[in-house]
VOGU-3710 file (C-alpha; in Angstrom, 3 decimals, decimal comma):
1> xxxxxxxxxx> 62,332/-45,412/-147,892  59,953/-48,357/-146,654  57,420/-47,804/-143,937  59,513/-49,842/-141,437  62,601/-47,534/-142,190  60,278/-44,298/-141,721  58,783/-45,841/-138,248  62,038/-46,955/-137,055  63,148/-43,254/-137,699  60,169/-41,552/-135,732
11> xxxxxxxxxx> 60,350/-43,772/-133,149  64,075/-43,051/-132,692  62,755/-38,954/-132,697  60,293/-39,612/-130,144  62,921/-41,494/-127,894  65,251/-38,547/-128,369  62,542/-35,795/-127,423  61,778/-37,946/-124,324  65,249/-38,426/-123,118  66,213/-34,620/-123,750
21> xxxxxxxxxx> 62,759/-33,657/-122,130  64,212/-35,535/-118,986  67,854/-34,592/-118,768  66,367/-31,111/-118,322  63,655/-31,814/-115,672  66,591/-33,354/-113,853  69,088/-30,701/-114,331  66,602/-28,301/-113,529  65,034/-30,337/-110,323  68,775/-30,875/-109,248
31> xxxxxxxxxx> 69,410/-26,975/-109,560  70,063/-24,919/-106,706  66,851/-23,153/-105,769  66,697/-19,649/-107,239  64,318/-16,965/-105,889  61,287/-16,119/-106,610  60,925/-12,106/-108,211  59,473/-9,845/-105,648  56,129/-9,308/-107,229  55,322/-12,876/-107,276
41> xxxxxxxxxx> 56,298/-13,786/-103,623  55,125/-10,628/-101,960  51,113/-11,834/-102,754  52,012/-15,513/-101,425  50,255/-16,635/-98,735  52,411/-17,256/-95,536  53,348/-20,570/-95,493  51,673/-22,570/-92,576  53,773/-23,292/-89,078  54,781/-26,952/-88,978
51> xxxxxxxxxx> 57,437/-28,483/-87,122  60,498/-30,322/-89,196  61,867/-33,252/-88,488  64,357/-32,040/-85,944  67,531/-33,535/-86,919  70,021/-32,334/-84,231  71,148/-30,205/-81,914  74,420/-29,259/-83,922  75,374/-28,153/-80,309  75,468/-27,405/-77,073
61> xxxxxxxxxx> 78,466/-25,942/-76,718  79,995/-25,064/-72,737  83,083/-24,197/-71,148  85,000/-20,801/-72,047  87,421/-20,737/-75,488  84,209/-21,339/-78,114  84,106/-18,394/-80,107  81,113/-16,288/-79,622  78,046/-16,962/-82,126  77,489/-13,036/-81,862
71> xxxxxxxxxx> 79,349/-9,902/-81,334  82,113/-9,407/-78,676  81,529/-7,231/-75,795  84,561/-6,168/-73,810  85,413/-3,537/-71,718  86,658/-1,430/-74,745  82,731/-2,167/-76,503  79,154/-1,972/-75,667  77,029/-4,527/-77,942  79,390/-4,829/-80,854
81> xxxxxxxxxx> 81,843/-2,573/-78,606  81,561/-2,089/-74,954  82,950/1,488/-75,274  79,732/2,934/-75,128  79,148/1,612/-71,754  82,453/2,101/-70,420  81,549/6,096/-71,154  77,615/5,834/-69,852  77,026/7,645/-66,279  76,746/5,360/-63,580
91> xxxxxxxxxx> 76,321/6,417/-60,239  78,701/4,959/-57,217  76,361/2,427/-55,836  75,479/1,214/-59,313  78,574/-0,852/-60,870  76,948/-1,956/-63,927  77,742/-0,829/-67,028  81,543/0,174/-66,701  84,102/-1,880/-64,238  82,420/-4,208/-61,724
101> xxxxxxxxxx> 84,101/-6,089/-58,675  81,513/-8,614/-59,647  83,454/-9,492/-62,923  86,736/-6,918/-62,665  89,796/-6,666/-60,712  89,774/-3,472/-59,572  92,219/-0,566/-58,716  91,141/3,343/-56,902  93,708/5,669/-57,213  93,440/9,068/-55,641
111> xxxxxxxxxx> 95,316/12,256/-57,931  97,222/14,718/-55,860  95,631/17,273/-57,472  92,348/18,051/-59,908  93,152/16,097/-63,305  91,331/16,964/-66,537  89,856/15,186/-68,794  92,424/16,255/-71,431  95,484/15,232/-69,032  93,636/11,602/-68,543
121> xxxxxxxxxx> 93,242/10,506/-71,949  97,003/11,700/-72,755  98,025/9,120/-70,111  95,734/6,403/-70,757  97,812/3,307/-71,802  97,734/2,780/-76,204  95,821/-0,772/-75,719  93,095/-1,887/-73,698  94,042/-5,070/-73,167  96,304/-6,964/-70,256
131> xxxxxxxxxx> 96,808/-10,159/-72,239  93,516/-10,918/-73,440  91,480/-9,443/-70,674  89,889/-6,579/-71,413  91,180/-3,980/-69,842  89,667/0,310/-68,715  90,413/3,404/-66,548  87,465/5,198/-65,569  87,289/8,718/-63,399  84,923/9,464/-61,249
141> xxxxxxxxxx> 83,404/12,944/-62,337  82,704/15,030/-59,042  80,537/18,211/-60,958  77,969/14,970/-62,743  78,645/12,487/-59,361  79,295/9,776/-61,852  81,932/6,968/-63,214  83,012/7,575/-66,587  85,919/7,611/-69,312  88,249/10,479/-69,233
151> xxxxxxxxxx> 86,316/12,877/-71,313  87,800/16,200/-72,337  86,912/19,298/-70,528  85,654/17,181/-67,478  88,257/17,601/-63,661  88,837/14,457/-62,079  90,444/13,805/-58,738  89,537/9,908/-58,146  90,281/7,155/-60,997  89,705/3,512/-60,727
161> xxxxxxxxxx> 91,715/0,997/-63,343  90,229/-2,401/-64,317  91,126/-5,396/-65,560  88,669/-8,335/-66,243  88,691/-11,747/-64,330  87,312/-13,926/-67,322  86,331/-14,620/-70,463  86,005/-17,064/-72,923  89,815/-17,320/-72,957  90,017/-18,286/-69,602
171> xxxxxxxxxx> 91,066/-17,324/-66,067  92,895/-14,102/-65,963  96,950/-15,448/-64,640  99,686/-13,683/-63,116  101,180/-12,674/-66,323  98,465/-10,631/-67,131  97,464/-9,395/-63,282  100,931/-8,260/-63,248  100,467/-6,554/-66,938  97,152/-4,941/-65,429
181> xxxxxxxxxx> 99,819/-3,327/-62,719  101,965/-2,422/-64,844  99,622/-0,313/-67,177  97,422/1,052/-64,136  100,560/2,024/-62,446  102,289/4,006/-65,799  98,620/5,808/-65,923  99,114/6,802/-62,073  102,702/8,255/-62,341  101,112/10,728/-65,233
191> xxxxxxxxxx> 99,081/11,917/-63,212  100,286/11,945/-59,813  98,325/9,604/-58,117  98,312/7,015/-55,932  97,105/3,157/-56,741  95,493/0,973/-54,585  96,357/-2,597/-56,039  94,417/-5,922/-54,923  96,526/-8,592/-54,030  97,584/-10,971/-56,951
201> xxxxxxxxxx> 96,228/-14,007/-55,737  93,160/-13,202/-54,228  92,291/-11,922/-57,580  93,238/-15,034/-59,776  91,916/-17,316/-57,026  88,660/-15,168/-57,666  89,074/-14,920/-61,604  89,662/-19,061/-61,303  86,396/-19,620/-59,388  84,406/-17,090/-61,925
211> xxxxxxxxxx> 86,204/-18,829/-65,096  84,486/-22,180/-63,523  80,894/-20,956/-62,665  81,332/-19,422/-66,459  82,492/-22,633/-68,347  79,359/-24,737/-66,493  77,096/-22,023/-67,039  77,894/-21,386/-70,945  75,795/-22,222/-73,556  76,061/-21,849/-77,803
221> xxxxxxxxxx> 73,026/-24,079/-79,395  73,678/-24,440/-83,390  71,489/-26,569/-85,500  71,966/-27,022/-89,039  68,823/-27,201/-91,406  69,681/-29,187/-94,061  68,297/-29,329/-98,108  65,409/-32,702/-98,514  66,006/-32,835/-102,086  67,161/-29,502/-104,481
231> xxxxxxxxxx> 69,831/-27,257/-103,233  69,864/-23,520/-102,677  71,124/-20,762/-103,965  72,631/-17,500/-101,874  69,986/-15,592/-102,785  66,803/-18,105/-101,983  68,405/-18,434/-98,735  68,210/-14,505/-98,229  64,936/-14,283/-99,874  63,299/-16,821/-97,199
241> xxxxxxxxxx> 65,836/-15,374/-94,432  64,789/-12,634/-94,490  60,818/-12,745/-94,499  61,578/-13,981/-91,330  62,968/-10,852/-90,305  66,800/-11,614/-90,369  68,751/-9,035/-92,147  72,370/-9,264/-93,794  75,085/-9,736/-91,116  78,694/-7,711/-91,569
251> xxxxxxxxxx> 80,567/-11,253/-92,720  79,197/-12,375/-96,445  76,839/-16,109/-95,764  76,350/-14,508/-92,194  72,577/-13,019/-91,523  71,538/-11,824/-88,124  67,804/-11,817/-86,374  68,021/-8,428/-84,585  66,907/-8,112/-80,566  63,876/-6,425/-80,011
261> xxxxxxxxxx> 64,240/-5,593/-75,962  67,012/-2,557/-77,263  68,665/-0,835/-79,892  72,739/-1,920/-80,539  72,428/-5,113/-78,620  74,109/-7,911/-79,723  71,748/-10,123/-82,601  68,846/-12,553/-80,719  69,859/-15,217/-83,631  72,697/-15,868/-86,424
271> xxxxxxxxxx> 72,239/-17,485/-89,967  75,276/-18,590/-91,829  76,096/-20,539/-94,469  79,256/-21,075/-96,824  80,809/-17,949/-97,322  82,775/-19,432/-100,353  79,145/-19,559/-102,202  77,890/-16,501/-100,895  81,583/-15,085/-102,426  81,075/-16,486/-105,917
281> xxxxxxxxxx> 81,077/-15,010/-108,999  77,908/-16,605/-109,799  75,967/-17,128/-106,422  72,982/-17,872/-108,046  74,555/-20,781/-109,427  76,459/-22,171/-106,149  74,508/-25,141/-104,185  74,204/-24,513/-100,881  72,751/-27,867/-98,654  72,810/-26,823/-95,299
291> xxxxxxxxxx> 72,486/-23,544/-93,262  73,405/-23,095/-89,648  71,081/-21,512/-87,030  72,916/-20,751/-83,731  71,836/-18,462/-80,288  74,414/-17,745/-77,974  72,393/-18,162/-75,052  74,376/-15,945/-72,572  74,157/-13,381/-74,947  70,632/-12,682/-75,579
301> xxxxxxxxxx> 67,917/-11,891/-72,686  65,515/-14,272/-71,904  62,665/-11,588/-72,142  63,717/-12,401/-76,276  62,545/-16,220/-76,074  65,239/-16,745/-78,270  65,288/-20,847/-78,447  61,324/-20,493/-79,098  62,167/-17,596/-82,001  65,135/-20,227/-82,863
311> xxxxxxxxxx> 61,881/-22,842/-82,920  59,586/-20,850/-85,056  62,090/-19,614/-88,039  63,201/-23,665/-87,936  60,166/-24,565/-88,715  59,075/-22,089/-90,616  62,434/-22,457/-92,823  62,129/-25,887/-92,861  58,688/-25,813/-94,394  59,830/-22,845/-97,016
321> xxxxxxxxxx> 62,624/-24,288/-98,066  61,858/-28,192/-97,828  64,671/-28,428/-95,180  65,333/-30,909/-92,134  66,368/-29,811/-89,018  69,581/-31,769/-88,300  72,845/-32,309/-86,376  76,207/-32,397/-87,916  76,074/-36,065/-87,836  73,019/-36,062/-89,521
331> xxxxxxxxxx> 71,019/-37,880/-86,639  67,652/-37,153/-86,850  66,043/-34,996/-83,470  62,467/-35,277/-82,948  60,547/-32,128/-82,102  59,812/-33,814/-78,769  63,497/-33,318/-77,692  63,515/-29,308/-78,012  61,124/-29,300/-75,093  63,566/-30,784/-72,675
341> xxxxxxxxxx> 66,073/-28,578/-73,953  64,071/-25,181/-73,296  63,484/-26,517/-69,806  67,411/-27,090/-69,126  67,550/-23,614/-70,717  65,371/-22,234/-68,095  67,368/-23,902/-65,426  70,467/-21,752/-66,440  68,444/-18,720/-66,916  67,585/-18,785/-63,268
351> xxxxxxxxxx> 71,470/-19,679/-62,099  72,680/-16,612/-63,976  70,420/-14,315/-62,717  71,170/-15,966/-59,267  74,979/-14,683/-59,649  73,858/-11,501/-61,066  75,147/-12,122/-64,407  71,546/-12,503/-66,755  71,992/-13,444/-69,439  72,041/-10,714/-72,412
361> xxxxxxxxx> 73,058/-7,929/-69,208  75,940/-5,962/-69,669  78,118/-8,197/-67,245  77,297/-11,397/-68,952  77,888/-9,383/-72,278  81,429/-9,253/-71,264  82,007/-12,630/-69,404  80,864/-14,509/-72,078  82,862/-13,090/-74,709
//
């Protein structure tokens, strides 16, 4: 073999070595990002706050019929359920908490005689719905001087039924005022006792005007933080997630930033992402590109800052995870705009507290569900 031959033949090698050597730095700089073992990232220093580029407000969504970023209060649950409030004390001159005139259509009825507790929940209708208004029957428990849920072993002689006047669905109609009769009125016969309806269309001219005040009021901001260069995997998004104090949500790809004002209120902040990657059989080798962070503004007391929270774990996701702040067109948002937004957010802060619906309260809880 000459000399050129053996040249030609190492030269070829050294070709070879360098384009193997850079298949795999691309296949491994194009890989979805994978974390980081415990040990390593629990002694890294916090990474400094810096703003992304803000590349959208994926949303702000109004009007009633968006489906809630959080949980859904009703009448029937408290936080994720509004049973628990239905069944809390409250006194007379405090509505709050169970039915409310300020939200409810609402129904006394007066027994004949002393009613247990055991008697009331035999009669109570199977659903607690009228159409898709949530729907309760509370008694008013003379020996405690309180509004509750028939509870067994407690003597009732006054009840109340409810029926809600909105919600995201809408304006509550005559089909289901007249199913809200219809239940209320089957609970009174069992017991012997007298209802006290409201007229029809006083209360859908009211549940109209409360359905409008809601859909102007209503607010669901979602942004979507979106990958610079390498993807990431299920877990890296976790990992990074949840040093900023999310933890796993009930739906797989959904994580949740608890509220810190109260236990079992519904979450200040959501963090999704695909649930078809966080499903696989391989997460750690599904690309995710984008993650959504959304607040459902109604839901979530102001005393939370929630859009500033939503601000901070932006940025400091953004500057974890190399990812842009972005709309789902892609449009770029300066930092600059979030300012205006926060003051707009403000603004509607102060109407709902002026209608006595604050946002993240039990009422607004339920109206914006």
């Amino acid at each position: 073999m000459s000399t050129f031959q053996l040249g030609l033949i190492i030269a070829g090698g050294v070709v070879l070595a360098v384009i193997v050597a850079y298949n795999a730095w691309v296949t491994q700089r194009n890989a979805p990002k994978r974390p980081r073992p415990e040990e390593e990232s629990a002694g890294a220093e916090p990474a400094l706050r810096q703003e992304p580029a803000f590349d959208g407000l994926g949303g702000v969504v109004p009007g009633g019929g968006g489906a809630p970023a959080g949980t859904e209060p009703s009448l029937d649950s408290h936080a994720v359920d509004l049973q628990d409030a239905l069944a809390m004390p409250v006194p007379p001159a405090e509505r709050r908490g169970g039915l409310d005139p300020l939200i409810d259509a609402i129904a006394p009825m007066v027994a004949e005689q002393v009613v247990s507790g055991d008697a009331a929940l035999a009669a109570l209708p199977p659903t607690r719905r009228a159409g898709s208004k949530p729907f309760a029957i509370e008694g008013f428990n003379e020996a405690a001087q309180q509004w509750e849920t028939p509870v067994a072993g407690q003597r009732y002689t006054h009840f109340q039924a409810g029926v809600q006047l909105a919600n995201r669905l809408g304006a509550l109609n005559e089909i289901e005022f007249s199913e809200f009769v219809v239940k209320a009125q089957g609970f009174a016969d069992a017991i012997n006792a007298a209802p006290d309806f409201p007229d029809m269309l006083h209360e859908v001219a009211r549940a109209r005007e409360l359905d409008q005040f809601a859909s102007d009021h209503d607010a669901q901001l979602t942004f979507a933080l979106r990958a610079r260069q390498a993807a990431w995997s299920p877990g890296y998004v976790q990992q990074n997630a949840l040093r900023q104090g999310f933890t796993p949500g009930a739906i797989p790809g959904r994580l949740v930033l608890p509220a810190t004002t109260g236990p079992g209120l519904p979450p200040a902040l959501t963090l999704a992402y695909d649930t078809q990657a966080a499903l696989s059989d391989d997460p750690e080798q599904s690309a995710i590109r984008e993650i959504a962070l959304s607040l459902d503004v109604a839901q979530v007391h102001r005393a939370e800052q929630p859009f500033q929270r939503l601000r901070d774990v932006a940025a400091a996701l953004g500057q974890a995870m190399d990812g842009v702040l972005c709309d789902q067109n892609g449009t770029p948002l300066p930092a600059m705009t979030m300012d205006p937004i926060a003051a707009d957010l403000e603004l509607l802060y102060d109407k709902l507290d002026g209608r006595e619906l604050s946002a993240g309260s039990v009422l607004a809880r339920r109206l914006f569900s």
